[in-house]
C-alpha positions as CSV (number, residue, x, y, z in Angstrom):
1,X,-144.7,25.8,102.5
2,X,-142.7,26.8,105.7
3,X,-141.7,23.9,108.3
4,X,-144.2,24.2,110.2
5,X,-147.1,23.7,107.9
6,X,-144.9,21.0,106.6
7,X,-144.8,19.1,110.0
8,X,-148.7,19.5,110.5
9,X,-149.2,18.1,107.2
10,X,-146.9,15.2,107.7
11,X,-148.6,14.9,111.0
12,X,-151.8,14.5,109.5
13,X,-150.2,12.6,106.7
14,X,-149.5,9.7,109.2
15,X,-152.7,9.9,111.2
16,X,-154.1,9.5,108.1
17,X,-152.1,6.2,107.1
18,X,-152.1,4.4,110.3
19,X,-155.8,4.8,110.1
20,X,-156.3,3.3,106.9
21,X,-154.1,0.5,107.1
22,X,-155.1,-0.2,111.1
23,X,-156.4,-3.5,111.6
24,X,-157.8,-3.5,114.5
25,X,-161.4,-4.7,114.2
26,X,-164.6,-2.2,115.4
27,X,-166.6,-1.9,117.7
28,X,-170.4,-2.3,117.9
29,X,-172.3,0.2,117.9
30,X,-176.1,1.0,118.3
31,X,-178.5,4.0,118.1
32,X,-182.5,4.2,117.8
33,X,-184.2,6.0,115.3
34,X,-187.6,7.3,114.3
35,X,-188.3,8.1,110.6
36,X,-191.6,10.0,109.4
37,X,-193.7,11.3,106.7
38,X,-197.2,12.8,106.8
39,X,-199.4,14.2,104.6
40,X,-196.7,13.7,101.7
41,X,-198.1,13.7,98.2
42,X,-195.9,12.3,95.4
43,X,-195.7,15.1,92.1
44,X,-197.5,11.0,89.8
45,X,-200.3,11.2,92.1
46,X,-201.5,14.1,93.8
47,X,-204.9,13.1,94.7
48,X,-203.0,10.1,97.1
49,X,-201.7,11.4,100.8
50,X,-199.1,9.2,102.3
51,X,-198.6,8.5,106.1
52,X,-195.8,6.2,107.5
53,X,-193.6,6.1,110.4
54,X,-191.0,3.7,110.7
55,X,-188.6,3.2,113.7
56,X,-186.5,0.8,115.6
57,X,-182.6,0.5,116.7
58,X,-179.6,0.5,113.8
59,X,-177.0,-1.9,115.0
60,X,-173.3,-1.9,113.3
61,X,-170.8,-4.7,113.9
62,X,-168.2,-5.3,111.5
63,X,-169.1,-3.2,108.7
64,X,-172.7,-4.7,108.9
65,X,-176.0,-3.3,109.9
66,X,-178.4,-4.6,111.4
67,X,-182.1,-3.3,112.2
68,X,-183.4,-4.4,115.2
69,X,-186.6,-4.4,117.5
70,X,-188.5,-2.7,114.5
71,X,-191.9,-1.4,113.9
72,X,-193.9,0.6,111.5
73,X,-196.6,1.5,109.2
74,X,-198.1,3.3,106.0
75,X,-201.2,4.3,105.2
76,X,-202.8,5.6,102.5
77,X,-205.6,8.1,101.9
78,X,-207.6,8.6,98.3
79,X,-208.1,12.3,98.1
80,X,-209.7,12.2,94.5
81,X,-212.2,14.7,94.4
82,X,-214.5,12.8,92.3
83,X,-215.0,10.9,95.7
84,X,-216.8,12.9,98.3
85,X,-215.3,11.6,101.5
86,X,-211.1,11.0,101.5
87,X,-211.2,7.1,102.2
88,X,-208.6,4.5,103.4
89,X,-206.9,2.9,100.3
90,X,-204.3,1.3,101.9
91,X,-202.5,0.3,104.8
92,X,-200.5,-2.0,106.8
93,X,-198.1,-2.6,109.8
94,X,-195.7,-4.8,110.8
95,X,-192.8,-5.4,113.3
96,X,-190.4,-7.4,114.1
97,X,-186.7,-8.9,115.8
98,X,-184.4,-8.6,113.2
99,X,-183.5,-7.3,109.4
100,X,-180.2,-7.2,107.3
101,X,-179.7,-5.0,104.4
102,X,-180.0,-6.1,101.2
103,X,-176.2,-7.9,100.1
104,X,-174.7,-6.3,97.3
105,X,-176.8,-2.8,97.2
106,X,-174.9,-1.0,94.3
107,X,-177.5,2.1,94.2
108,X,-177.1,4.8,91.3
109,X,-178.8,7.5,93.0
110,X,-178.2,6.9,97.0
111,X,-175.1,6.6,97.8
112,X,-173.5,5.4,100.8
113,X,-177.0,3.7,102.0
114,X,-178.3,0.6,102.7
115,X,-181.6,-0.7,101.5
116,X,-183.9,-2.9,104.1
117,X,-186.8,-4.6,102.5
118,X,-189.6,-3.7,105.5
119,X,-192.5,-6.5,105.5
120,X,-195.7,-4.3,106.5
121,X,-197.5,-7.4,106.8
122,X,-198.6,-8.3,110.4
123,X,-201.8,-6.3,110.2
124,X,-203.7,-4.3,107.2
125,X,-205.2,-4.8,103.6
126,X,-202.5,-3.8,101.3
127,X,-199.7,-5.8,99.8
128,X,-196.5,-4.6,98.0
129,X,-192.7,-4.1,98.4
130,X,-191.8,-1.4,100.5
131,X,-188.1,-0.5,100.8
132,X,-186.4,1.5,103.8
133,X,-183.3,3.2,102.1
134,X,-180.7,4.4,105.0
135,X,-177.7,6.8,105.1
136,X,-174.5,5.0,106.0
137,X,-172.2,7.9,106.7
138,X,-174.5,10.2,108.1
139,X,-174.0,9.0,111.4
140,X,-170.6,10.3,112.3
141,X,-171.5,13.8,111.1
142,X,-172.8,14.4,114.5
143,X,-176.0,15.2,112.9
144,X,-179.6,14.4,115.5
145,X,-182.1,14.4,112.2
146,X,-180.6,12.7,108.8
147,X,-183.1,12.3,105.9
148,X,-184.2,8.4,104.4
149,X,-186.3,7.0,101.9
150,X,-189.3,4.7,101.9
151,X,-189.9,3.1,98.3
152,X,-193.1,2.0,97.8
153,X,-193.4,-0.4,94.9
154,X,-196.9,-1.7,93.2
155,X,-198.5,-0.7,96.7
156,X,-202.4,-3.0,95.4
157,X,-200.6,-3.3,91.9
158,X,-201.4,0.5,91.3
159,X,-199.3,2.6,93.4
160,X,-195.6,3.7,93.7
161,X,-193.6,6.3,95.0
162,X,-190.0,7.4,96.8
163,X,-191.3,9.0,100.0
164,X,-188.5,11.3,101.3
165,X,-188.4,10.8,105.2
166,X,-187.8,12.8,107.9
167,X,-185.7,10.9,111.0
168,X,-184.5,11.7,113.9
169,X,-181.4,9.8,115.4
170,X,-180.8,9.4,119.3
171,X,-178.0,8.6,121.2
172,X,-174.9,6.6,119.6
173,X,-173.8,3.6,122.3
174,X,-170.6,2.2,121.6
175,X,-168.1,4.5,120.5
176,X,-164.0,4.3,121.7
177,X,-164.8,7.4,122.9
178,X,-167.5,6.3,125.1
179,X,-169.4,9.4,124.6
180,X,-172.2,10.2,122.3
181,X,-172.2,11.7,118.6
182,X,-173.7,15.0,119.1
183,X,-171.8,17.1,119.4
184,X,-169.1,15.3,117.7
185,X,-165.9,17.5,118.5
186,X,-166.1,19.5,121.6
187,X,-162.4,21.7,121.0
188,X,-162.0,24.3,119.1
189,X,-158.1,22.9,118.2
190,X,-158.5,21.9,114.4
191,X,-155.7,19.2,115.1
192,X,-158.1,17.8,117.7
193,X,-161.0,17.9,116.0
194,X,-159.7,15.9,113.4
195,X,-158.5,13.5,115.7
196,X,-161.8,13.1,117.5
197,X,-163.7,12.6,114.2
198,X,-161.2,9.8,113.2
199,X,-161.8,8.0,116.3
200,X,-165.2,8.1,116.1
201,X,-164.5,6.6,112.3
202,X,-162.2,4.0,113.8
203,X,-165.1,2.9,116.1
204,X,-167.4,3.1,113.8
205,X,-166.0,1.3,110.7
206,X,-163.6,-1.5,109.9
207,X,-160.8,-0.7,107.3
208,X,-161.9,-0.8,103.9
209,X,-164.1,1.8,102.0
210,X,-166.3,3.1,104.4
211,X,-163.4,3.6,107.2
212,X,-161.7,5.5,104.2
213,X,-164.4,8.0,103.2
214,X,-165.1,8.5,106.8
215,X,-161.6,9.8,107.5
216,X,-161.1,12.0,104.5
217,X,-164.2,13.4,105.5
218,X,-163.0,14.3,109.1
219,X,-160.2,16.3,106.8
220,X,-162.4,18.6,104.7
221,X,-164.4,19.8,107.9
């Protein structure tokens, strides 16, 4: 390696280091979303269409989410075609002020998420566990759509399913940077870029884990 890739890579080398071990605390940040699904038909029961639309505003302080102002539904439609008409087979609503993820999510599968247990209880004739299941990192990718999960468990004791979900992400309030995440970078400089996308980490994410994979993921761009 020459001396000059040897300084840029020490230069990056300490950006990198005085990121992880800053301690400065972050800053809050808020967005709304608006995640979807319609006409979905899980591969255990064809005959059963699922509608659901969930939406609110994703708060993070501290390494913590928070959803707030919050409101939703699913409904269900028998398609069997033993039955001549498609009928209702279950739905329900709900909103509300405030929900905090589940402590101590360790998924298997999803990675990087947080799960919110969603209480579609305020109006309908269904009862069950439904589960929102919510990137974490996605929103420093600069990305406006970002795909979730609903789990719907013993939906009237009969039905379940992981509904892939479809949402789109508005404005991120909040950053250091005092501007919003799409676009993310707005230089063509890779040595800017990167330092962009670590700010946005910094403001974004306290040190620890998250902070971490957030930065060595501004590196591989």
């Amino acid at each position: 390696m020459d001396g000059q890739g040897e300084d840029l890579g020490m230069r990056q080398l300490l950006v990198l280091m005085s990121v992880l071990w800053a301690t400065s605390g972050s800053a809050a940040v808020s967005f709304d979303f608006e995640c979807g699904r319609y006409q979905y038909r899980a591969a255990d029961y064809e005959w059963m269409v699922v509608n659901t639309l969930i939406k609110g505003q994703m708060n993070l302080k501290d390494d913590q989410y928070t959803l707030k102002n919050w409101e939703g539904y699913y409904h269900l439609v028998d398609t069997d075609s033993s039955v001549n008409t498609p009928y209702t087979w279950a739905f329900a609503s709900g909103r509300g002020d405030a929900i905090s993820p589940v402590a101590h999510y360790r998924p298997r599968k999803y990675k990087d998420h947080i799960k919110l247990e969603i209480p579609f209880s305020d109006f309908g004739m269904s009862f069950g566990e439904t589960d929102l299941i919510f990137p974490k990192l996605e929103l420093v990718k600069g990305k406006e759509n970002v795909a979730a999960y609903l789990v719907m468990t013993a939906i009237e004791d009969h039905f379940g399913a992981t509904v892939p979900l479809d949402c789109r992400v508005g404005q991120i309030s909040g950053l250091t940077s005092r501007r919003s995440m799409q676009p993310l970078t707005t230089t063509n400089d890779p040595d800017d870029q990167v330092k962009q996308c670590v700010e946005a980490c910094q403001a974004l994410f306290q040190p620890g884990p998250l902070l971490k994979s957030c930065v060595i993921d501004c590196y591989r761009r």
